[in-house]
C-alpha positions in Angstrom: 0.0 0.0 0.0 1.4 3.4 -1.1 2.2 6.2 1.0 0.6 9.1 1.4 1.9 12.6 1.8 0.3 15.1 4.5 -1.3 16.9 2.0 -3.2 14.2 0.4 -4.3 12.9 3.6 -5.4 16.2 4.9 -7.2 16.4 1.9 -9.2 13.3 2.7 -10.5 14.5 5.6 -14.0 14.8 6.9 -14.7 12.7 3.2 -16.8 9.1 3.7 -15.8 7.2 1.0 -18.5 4.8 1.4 -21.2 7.7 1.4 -22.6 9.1 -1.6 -23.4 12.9 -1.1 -25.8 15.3 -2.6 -24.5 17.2 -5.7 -24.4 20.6 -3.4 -22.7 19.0 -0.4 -20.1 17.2 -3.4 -19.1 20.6 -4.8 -18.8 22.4 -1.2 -16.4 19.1 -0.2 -14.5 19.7 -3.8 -14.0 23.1 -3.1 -13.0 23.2 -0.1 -10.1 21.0 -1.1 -8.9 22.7 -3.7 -5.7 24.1 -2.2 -3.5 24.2 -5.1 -1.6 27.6 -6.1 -3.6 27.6 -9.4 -7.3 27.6 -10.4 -8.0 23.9 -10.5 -10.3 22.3 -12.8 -13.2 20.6 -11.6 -14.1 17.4 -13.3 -16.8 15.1 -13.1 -16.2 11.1 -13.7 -19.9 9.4 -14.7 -20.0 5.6 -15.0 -22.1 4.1 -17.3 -24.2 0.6 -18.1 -22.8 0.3 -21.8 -19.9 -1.6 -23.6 -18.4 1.0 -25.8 -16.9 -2.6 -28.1 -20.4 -2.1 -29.5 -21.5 0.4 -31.5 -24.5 0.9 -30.5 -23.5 1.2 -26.8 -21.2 4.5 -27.9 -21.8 7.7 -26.1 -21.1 10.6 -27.6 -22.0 14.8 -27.7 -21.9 17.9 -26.7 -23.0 20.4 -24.2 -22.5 24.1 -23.6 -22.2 24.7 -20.2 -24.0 27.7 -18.7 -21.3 29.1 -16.6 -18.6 28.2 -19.0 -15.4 26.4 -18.4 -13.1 28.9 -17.2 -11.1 28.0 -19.5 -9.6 29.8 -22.9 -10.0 27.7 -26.3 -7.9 28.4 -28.5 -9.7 27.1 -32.2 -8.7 26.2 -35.2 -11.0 26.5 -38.3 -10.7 24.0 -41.9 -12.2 26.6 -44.5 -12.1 27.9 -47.4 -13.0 31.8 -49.1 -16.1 33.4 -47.2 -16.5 30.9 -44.7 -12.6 31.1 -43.4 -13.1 35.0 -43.2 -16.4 34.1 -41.1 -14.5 31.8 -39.1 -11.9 34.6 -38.5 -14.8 36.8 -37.5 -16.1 34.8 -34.7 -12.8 35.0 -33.4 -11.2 31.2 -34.6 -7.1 31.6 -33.5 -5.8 29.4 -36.4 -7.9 29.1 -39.7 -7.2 28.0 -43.0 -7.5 24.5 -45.5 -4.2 22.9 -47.3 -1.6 25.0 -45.0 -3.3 24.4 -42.2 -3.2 20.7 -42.9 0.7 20.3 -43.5 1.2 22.5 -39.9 -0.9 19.9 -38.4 1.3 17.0 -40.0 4.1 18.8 -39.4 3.1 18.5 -35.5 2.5 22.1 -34.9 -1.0 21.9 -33.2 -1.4 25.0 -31.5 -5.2 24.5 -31.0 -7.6 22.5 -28.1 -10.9 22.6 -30.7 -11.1 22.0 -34.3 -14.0 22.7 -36.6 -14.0 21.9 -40.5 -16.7 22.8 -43.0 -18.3 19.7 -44.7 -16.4 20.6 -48.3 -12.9 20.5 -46.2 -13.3 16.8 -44.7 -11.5 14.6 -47.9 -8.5 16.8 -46.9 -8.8 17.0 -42.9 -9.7 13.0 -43.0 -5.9 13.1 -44.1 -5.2 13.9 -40.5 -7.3 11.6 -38.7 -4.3 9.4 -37.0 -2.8 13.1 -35.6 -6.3 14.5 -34.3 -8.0 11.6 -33.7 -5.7 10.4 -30.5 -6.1 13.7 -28.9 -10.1 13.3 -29.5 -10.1 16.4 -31.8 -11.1 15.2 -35.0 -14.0 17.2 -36.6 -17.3 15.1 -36.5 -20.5 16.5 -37.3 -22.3 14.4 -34.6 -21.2 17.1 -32.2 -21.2 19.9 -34.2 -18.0 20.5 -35.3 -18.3 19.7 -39.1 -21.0 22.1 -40.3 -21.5 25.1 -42.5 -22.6 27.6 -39.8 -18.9 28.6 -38.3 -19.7 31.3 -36.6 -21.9 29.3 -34.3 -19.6 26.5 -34.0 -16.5 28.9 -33.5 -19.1 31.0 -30.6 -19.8 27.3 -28.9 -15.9 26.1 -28.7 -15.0 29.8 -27.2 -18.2 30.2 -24.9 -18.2 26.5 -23.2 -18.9 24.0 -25.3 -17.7 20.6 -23.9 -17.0 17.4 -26.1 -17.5 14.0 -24.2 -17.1 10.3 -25.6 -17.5 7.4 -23.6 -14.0 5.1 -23.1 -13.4 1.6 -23.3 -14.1 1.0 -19.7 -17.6 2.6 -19.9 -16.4 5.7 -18.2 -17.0 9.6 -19.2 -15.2 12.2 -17.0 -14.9 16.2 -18.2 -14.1 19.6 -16.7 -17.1 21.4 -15.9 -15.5 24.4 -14.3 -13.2 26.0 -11.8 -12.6 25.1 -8.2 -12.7 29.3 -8.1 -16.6 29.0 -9.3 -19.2 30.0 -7.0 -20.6 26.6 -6.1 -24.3 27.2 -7.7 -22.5 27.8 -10.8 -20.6 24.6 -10.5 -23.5 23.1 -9.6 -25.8 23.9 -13.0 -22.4 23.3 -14.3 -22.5 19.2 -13.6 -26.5 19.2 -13.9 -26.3 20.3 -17.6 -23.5 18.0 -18.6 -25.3 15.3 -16.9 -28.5 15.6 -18.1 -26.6 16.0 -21.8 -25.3 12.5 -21.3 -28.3 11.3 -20.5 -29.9 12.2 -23.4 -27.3 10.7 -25.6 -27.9 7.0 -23.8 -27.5 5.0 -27.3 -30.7 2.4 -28.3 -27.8 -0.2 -27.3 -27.5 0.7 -23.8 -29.9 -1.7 -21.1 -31.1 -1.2 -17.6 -29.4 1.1 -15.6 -27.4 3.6 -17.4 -26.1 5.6 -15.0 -24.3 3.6 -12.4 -22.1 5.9 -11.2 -20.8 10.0 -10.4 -18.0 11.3 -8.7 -16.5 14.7 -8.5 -13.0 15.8 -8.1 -10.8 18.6 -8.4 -7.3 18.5 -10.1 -4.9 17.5 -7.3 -8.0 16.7 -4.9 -9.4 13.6 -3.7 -12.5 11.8 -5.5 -16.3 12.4 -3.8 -19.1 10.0 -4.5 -22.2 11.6 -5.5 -26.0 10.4 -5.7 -26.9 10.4 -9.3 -30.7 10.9 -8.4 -29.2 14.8 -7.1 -27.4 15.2 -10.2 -30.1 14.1 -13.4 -33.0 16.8 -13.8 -35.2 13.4 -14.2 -34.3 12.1 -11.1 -34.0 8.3 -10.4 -36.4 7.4 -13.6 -33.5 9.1 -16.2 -31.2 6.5 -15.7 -33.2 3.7 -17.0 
């Protein structure tokens, strides 16, 4: 069994492991941990009924979270003529089509969200063994292969989170800083919940959501009762 520094235990306390706690009393315990010298993140971890092997067990979306992330995206654009010069109004950081492609195989990605227009994808399905890894390859099930830019470039800036089920059935996202005021935080986790809810795939039986916890970056883990976190209550996880 490792060893523990005093920090880490410290942190621990006054936390029942065995207990799940209501989504309010999870963010004040998160919170109140968060001693790091920066702003952490705070991230949720949902466990779900499905076998992601499957494909019609995948989980997949996006949400834009009310409060936002507190974090700055930088975006990159795949687009051509009018639509690059949108993109470039709605404030993209990187935009462009056949340059921006050899930067990217080149292994310059100065970006955290990508966006291509549908017209760009032969040439950005080039690039799908460099994006897809990090999870940033353009897909228009969440929104980022479309014609309407601006929107798409206003989403990734505002607070738009991507999620995607792993292999072991698990989701887990930021959904805010440990410096947001804990209401915020808390229609923070209840929108991405309730987003991953409504993506349960035709695959998925029974229960879908097994499991939530909360945590902040360097904090300890807290268990939380799902039936405090969904706007539907226990009956939205069947």
């Amino acid at each position: 069994m490792a060893d523990h520094g005093k920090r880490v235990l410290a942190s621990r306390e006054g936390i029942d492991r065995n207990k799940l706690y209501t989504l309010p009393e999870a963010v004040q315990l998160v919170k109140e941990r968060a001693k790091a010298k920066f702003d952490e993140t705070i991230e949720i971890a949902m466990n779900l009924g499905v076998d992601p092997r499957h494909a019609d067990q995948m989980v997949r979306g996006v949400v834009t979270l009310p409060n936002g992330t507190g974090r700055t995206q930088r975006v990159a654009v795949f687009a051509r003529g009018a639509k690059a010069d949108e993109a470039r109004a709605a404030g993209a950081d990187v935009v462009g089509a056949e340059d921006l492609v050899e930067q990217v195989q080149g292994g310059n990605i100065d970006f955290d969200r990508c966006i291509a227009t549908p017209d760009l994808m032969p040439l950005v399905g080039r690039l799908g063994k460099v994006l897809g890894p990090r999870g940033m390859m353009p897909n228009p099930k969440v929104g980022t292969v479309t014609m309407d830019v601006k929107g798409a470039v206003a989403g990734a800036k505002g607070g738009s989170v991507e999620f995607r089920v792993e292999k072991a059935g698990i989701i887990h996202a930021g959904v805010g800083k440990a410096s947001f005021e804990a209401d915020k935080l808390v229609e923070n986790i209840k929108a991405f919940a309730d987003a991953v809810s409504k993506a349960k795939p035709a695959g998925a039986k029974g229960q879908f959501i097994n499991r939530i916890a909360l945590s902040s970056t360097m904090g300890p883990g807290v268990k939380v009762e799902p039936a405090t976190v969904l706007t539907g209550g226990v009956a939205a996880q069947q």
